[in-house]
LORO-728498 format. One record per residue (C-alpha): x, y, z. Coordinates in Angstrom, 1 decimal, decimal comma. Layout:
BEGIN
        X        Y        Z
        X        Y        Z
...
end
This chain:
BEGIN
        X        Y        Z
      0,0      0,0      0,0
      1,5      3,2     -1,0
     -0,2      5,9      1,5
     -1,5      9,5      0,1
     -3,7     10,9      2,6
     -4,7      9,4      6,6
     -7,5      8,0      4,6
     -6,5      6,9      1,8
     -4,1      4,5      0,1
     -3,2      3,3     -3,4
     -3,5     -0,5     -3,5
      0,0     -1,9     -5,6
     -2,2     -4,4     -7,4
     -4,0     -1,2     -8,8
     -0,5      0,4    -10,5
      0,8     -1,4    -13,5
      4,5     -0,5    -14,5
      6,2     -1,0    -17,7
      9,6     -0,2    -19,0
     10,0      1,5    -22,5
     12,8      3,3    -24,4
     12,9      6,9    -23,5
     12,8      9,9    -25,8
     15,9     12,6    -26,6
     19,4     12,9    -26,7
     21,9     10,0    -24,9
     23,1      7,8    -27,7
     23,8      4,6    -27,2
     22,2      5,0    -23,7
     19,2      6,0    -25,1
     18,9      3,4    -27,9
     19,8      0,4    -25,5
     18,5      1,1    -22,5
     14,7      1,0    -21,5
     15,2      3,4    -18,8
     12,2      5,3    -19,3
      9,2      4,1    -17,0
      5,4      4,5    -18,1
      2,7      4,0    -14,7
     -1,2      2,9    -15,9
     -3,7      3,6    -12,9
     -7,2      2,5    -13,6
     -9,6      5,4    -11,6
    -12,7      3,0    -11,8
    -11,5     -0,1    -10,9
     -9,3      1,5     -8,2
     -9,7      0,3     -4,7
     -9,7      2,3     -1,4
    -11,5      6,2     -3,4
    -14,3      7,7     -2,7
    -16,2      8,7     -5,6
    -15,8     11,8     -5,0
    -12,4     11,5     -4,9
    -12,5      9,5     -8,3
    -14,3     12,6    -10,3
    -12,0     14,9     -9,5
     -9,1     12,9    -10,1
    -10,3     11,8    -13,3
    -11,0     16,0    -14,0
     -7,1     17,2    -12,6
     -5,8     14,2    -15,0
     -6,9     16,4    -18,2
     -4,8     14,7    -21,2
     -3,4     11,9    -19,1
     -6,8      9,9    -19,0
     -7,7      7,5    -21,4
    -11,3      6,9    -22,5
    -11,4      3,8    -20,8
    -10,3      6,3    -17,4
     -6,9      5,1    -17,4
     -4,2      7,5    -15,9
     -1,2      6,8    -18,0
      1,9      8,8    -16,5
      5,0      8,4    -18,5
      8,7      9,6    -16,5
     11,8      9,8    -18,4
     13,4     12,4    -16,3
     15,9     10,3    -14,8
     18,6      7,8    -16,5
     17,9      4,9    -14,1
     14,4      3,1    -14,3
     14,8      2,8    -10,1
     14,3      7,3    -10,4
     12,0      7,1    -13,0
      9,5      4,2    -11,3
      9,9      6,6     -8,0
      9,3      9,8    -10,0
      6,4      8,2    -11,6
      4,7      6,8     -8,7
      5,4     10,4     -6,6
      3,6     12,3     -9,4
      0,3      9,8     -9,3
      0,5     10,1     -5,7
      0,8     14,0     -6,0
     -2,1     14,0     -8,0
     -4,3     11,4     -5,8
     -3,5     13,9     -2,9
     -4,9     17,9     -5,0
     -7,9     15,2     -6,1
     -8,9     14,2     -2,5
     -8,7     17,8     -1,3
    -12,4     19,0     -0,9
    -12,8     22,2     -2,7
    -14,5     24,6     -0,6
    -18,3     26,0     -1,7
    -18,4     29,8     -2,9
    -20,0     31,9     -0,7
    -22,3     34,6     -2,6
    -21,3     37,9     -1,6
    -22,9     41,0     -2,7
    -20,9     44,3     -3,5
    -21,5     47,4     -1,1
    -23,8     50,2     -1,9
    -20,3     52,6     -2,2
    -18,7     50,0     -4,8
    -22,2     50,6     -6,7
    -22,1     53,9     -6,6
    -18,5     54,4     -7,8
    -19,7     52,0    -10,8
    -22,7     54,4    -11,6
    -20,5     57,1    -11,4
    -18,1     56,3    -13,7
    -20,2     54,8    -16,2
    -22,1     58,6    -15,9
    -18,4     60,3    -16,5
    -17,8     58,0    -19,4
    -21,5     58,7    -20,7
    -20,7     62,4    -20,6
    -16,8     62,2    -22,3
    -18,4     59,8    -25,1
    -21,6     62,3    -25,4
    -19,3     65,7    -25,8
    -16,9     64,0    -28,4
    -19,2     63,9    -31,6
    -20,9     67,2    -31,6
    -19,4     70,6    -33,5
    -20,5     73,8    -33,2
    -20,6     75,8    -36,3
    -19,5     79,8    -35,9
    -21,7     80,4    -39,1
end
């Protein structure tokens, strides 16, 4: 169990890890190597979230999710697969954890009756400017 919050935790099982080339500049490294780590996390199938906790995750994972609402989370950052697996797995957990934060409601506030005066005010003073600009007086 990989822990996120006090309440929850990613079950193992849940994370499937495989090993591909990875992307850039290294050379031989590069073309030899599969160093490069990609994590799949399936949101629906995942044990131990909330659901509330799953729609919001599956809303902060914008272009990573799948159709099927599979996280796919690819880190090549690194030259070792151990870094990569661990950079991988900190940025699902990172994620998990801004998805089980509860956003909090909006409270409706109303603007004072000085802010709506200023507003009327200005609009009158840019009435006026706007009003005086097309008129010309002809000295005939």
């Amino acid at each position: 169990m990989i822990p996120v919050t006090d309440s929850i935790a990613l079950d193992e099982a849940d994370i499937a890890l495989t090993h591909i080339r990875a992307s850039g500049p290294g050379g031989q490294n590069v073309n030899k190597v599969s160093s490069a780590v990609q994590l799949r996390f399936d949101v629906p199938s995942a044990t131990g979230l909330e659901d509330d906790v799953r729609a919001r995750l599956c809303a902060l994972a914008g272009a990573r999710l799948t159709r099927e609402g599979v996280i796919v989370i690819t880190a090549d950052r690194f030259r070792t697969q151990e870094r990569n697996k661990a950079d991988a797995i900190e940025r699902l957990v990172d994620l998990v954890r801004r998805a089980a934060d509860k956003p909090r409601p909006r409270k409706k506030t109303r603007p004072t009756r000085a802010s709506q005066e200023r507003r009327v005010d200005s609009k009158v003073k840019r009435g006026a400017v706007k009003k005086a600009r097309g008129r010309r007086i002809d000295l005939d």
